[in-house]
LUMGUTI-8735 format. One record per residue (C-alpha): residue number from 1; y, z, x. Coordinates in nm, 2 decimals. Layout:
N
<NUM,<Y,Z,X>>
...
END
This chain:
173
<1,<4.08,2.50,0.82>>
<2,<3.97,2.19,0.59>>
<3,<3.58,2.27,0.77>>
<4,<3.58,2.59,0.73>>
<5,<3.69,2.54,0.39>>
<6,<3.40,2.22,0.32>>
<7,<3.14,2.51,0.48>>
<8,<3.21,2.77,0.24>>
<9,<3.22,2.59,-0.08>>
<10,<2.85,2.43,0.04>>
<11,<2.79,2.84,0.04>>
<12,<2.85,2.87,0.43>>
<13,<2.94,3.25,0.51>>
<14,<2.97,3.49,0.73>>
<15,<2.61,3.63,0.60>>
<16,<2.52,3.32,0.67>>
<17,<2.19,3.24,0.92>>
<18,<1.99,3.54,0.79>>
<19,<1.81,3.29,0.58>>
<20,<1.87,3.40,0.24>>
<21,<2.00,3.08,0.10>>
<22,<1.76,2.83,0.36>>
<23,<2.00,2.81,0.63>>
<24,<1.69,2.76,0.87>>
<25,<1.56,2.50,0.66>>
<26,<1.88,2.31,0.76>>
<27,<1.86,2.41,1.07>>
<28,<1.51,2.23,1.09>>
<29,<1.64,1.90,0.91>>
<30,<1.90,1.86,1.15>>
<31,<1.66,1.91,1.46>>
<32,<1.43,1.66,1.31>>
<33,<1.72,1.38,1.22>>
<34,<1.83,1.45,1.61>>
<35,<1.45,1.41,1.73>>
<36,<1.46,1.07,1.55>>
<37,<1.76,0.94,1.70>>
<38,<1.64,1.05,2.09>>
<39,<1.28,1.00,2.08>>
<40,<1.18,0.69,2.29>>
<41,<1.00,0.42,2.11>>
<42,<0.63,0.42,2.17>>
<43,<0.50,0.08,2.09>>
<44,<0.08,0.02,2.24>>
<45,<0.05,-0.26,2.34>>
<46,<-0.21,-0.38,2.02>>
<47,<0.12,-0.33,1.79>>
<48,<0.32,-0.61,1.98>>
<49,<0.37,-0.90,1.76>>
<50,<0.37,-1.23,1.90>>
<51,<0.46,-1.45,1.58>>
<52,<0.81,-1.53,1.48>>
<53,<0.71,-1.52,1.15>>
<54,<0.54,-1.23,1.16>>
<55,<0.87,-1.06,1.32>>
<56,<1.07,-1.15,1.07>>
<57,<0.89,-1.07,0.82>>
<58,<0.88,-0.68,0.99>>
<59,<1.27,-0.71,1.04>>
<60,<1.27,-0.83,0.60>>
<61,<1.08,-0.50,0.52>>
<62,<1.29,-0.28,0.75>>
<63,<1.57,-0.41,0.62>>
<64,<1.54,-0.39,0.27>>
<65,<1.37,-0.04,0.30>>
<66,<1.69,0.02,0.49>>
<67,<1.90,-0.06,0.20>>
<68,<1.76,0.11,-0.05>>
<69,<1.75,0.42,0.21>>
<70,<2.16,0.34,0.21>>
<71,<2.15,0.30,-0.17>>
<72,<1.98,0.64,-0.25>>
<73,<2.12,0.86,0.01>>
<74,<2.52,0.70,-0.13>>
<75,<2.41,0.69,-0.52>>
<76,<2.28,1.05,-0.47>>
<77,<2.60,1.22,-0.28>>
<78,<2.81,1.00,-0.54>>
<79,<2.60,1.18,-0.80>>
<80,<2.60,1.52,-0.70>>
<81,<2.98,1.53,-0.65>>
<82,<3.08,1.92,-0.59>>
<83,<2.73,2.00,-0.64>>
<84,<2.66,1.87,-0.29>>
<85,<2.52,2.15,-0.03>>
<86,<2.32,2.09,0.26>>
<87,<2.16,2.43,0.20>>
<88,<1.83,2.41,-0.01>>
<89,<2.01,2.76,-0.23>>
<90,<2.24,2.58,-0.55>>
<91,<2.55,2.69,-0.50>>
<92,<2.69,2.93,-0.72>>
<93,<2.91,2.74,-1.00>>
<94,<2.70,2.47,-0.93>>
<95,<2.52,2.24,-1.25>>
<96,<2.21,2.06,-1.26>>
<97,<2.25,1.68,-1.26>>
<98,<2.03,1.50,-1.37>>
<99,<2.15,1.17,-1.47>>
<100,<2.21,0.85,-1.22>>
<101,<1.99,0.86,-0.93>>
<102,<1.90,1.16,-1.04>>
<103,<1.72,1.05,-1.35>>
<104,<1.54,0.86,-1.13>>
<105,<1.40,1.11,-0.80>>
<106,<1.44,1.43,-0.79>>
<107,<1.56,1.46,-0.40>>
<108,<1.72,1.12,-0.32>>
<109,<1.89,1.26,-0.04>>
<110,<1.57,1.38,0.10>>
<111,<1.41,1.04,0.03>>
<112,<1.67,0.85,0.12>>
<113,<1.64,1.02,0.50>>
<114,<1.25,0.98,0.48>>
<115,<1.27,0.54,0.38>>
<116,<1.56,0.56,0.67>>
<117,<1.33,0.68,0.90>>
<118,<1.00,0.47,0.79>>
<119,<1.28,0.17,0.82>>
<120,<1.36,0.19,1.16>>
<121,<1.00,0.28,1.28>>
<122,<0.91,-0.06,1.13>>
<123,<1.19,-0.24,1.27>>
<124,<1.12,-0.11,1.62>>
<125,<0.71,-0.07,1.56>>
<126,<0.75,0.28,1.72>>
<127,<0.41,0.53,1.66>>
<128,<0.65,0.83,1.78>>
<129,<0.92,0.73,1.51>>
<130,<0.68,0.68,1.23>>
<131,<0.46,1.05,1.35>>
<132,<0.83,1.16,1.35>>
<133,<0.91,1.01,1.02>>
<134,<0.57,1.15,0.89>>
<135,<0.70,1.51,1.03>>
<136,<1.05,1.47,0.79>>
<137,<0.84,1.39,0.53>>
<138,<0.65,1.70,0.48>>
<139,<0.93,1.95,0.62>>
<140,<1.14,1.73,0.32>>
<141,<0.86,1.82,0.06>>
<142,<0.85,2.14,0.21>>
<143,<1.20,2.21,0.14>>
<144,<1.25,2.05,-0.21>>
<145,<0.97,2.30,-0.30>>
<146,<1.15,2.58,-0.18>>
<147,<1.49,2.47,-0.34>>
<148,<1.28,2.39,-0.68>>
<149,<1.17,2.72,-0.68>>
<150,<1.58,2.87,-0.62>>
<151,<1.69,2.58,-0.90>>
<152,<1.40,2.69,-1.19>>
<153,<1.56,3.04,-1.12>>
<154,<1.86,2.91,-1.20>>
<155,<1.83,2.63,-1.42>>
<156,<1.62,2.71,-1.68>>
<157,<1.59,2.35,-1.78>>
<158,<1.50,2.25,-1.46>>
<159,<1.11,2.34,-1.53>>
<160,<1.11,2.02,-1.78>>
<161,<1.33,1.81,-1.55>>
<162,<1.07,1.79,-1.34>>
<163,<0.82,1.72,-1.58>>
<164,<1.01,1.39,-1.63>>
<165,<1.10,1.31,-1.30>>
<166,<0.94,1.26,-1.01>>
<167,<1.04,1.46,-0.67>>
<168,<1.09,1.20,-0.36>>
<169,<0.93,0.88,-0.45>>
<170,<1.05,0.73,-0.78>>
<171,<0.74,0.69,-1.02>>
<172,<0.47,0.75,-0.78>>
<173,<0.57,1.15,-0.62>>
END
């Protein structure tokens, strides 16, 4: 009952999956986190890496782009609080945050996902994960769009929220 309970207050219901609050957009996020955790690694053979060095230093990026996937993706649930729904449609008593992580990226779920993904295509030097991770990226931009467009509806502040703050990629996007 606890589920069923979680799934309606992130605006689950039994209208749900006619699309009217992005339940397909969901639906394609999920497919494309699954496709990154199945897809064999395709490393050519000119992206094999010899040097010790060099392979550590590839294992020091991944890494730390892996933290600060962790950090985001944590800061931002711990941020949103109730507010949290998987669907790109605000839930109904829900309030605009815009402080913590948030005062910093718009979407640090979203971008938390994407630097998780370009994280472990470096750490593995895998073409398919980083195409895949290049995929997420613009179905994630794609989405925030779409659930900017639902949040300016509803938040009439949010049109000047994101005049301050950038949407996936602190400072730069």
């Amino acid at each position: 009952m606890k589920i069923l309970q979680t799934l309606q207050n992130w605006g689950f219901t039994s209208e749900t999956w006619r699309g009217r609050k992005g339940e397909y957009w969901f639906l394609g996020q999920v497919i494309l986190i699954i496709g990154l955790t199945i897809v064999p690694i395709y490393r050519p053979d000119w992206l094999s890496i010899d040097s010790p060095i060099a392979i550590y230093l590839t294992w020091a990026l991944a890494s730390v782009l892996a933290v600060g996937a962790l950090m985001l993706i944590g800061k931002g649930l711990l941020d949103l609080g109730q507010n949290l729904t998987p669907l790109p449609y605000p839930k109904e008593d829900g309030q605009l945050v815009q402080t913590g992580i948030y005062g910093v990226v718009r979407h640090p779920l979203y971008s938390g996902l994407i630097l998780a993904a370009a994280s472990y295509s470096i750490w593995q030097l895998s073409v398919s994960h980083l195409l895949l991770g290049a995929l997420l990226f613009a179905f994630l931009d794609a989405k925030a769009s779409r659930e900017e467009a639902w949040l300016s509806q509803k938040h009439l502040e949010y049109v000047d929220y994101r005049q301050k703050v950038k949407k996936l990629i602190p400072w730069i996007y």
